[in-house]
C-alpha positions in Angstrom: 23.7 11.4 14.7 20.6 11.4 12.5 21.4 14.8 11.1 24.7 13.9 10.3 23.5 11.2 8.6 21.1 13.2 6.5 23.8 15.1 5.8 25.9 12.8 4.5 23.3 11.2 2.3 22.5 15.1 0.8 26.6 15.6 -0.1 26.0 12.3 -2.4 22.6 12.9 -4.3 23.9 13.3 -7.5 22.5 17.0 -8.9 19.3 17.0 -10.5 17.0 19.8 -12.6 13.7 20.3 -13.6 12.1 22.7 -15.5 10.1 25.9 -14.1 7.4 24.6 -16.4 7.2 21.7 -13.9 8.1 23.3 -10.7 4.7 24.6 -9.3 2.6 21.5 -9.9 4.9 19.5 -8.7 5.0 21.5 -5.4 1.4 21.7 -5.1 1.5 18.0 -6.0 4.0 16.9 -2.9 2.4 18.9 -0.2 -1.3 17.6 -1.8 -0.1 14.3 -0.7 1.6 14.3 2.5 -1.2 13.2 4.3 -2.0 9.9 2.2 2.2 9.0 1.4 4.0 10.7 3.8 7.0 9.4 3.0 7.1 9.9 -1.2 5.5 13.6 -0.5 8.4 14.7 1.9 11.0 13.0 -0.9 10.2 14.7 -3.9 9.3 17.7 -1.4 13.5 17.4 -1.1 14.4 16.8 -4.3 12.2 19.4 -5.5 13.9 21.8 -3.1 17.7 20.7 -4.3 16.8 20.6 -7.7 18.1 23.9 -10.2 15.3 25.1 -11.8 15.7 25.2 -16.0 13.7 28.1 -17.5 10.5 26.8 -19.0 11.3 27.5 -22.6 14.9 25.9 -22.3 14.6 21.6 -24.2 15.1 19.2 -21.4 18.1 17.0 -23.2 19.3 14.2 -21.2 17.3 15.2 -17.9 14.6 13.2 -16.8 11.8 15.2 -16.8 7.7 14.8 -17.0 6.7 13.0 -19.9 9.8 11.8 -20.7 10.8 8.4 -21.4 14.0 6.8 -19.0 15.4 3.9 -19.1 17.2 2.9 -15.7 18.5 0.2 -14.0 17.7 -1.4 -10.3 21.0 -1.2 -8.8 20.5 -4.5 -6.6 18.8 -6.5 -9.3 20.2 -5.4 -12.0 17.4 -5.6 -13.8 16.6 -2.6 -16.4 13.4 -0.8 -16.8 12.0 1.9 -19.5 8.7 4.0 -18.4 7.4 7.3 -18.7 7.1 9.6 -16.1 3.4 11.2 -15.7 1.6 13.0 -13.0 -0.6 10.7 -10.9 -3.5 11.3 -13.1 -2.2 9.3 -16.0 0.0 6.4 -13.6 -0.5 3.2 -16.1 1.8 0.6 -14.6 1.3 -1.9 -17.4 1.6 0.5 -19.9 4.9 1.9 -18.4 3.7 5.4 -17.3 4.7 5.7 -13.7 3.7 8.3 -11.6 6.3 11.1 -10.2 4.8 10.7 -6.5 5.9 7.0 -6.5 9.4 6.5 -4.6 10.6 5.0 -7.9 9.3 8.6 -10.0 10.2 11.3 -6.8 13.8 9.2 -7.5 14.1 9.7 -10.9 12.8 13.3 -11.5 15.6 15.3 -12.4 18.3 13.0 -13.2 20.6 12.3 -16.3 22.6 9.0 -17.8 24.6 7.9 -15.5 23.6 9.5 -12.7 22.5 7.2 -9.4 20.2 7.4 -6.3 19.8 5.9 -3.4 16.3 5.8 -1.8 14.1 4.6 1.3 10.6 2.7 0.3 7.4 3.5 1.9 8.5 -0.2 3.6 11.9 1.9 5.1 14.1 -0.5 2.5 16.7 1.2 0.7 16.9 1.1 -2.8 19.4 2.4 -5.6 18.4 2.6 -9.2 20.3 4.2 -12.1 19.8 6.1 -15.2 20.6 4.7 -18.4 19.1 6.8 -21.1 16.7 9.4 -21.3 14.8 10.2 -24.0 13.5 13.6 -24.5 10.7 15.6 -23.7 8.2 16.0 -26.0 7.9 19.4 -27.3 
């Protein structure tokens, strides 16, 4: 039943990339923290692991990436958002950089306008956000 489930949920995720420039840290990253946030390591662990990997050189246009700027939209709120996506190191809330190993960043990683995800919290809520724009990462 679970499994099915699972299953189910995997044939909806929309289809997500990141670049090989990204891929290793981001891997290291995940299994780094899947002792202290279980639950946000073994995600992005996921969607690193669905994700097709863009070669390094290759411009990131219209894919949310690290270090790039996305505007989306909280599904159930509606209420928009614009941040930055950083590695944990340089997570400023108030200054809108959000860190990829929040549930919010492991969601977002990899996705393009339009696209939409549903996600459990650490709190086992769901939550579905979407992608409005993206604006591209800085060379």
């Amino acid at each position: 039943m679970v499994k099915d489930m699972l299953d189910d949920l995997q044939t909806q995720l929309p289809v997500i990339a990141i670049s090989a420039r990204d891929i290793d840290r981001l891997r290291h990253l995940a299994e780094a923290a899947m002792e202290k946030y279980p639950t946000t390591a073994e995600f992005l662990a996921r969607e690193i692991e669905r994700a097709e990997i863009l070669p390094a050189d290759q411009p990131m246009r219209n894919v949310v990436s690290m270090q790039s700027e996305v505007t989306f939209r909280d599904d159930i709120s509606g209420q928009a958002r614009t941040v930055t996506l950083v590695y944990p190191e340089d997570a400023d809330v108030g200054a809108g950089k959000i860190s990829v190993l929040t549930p919010i960043g492991a969601a977002l990683i990899g996705l393009s306008p339009g696209h939409t995800i549903e996600f459990q919290t650490p709190a086992g809520g769901w939550r579905s956000l979407t992608v409005v724009k993206v604006l591209d990462t800085p060379a």
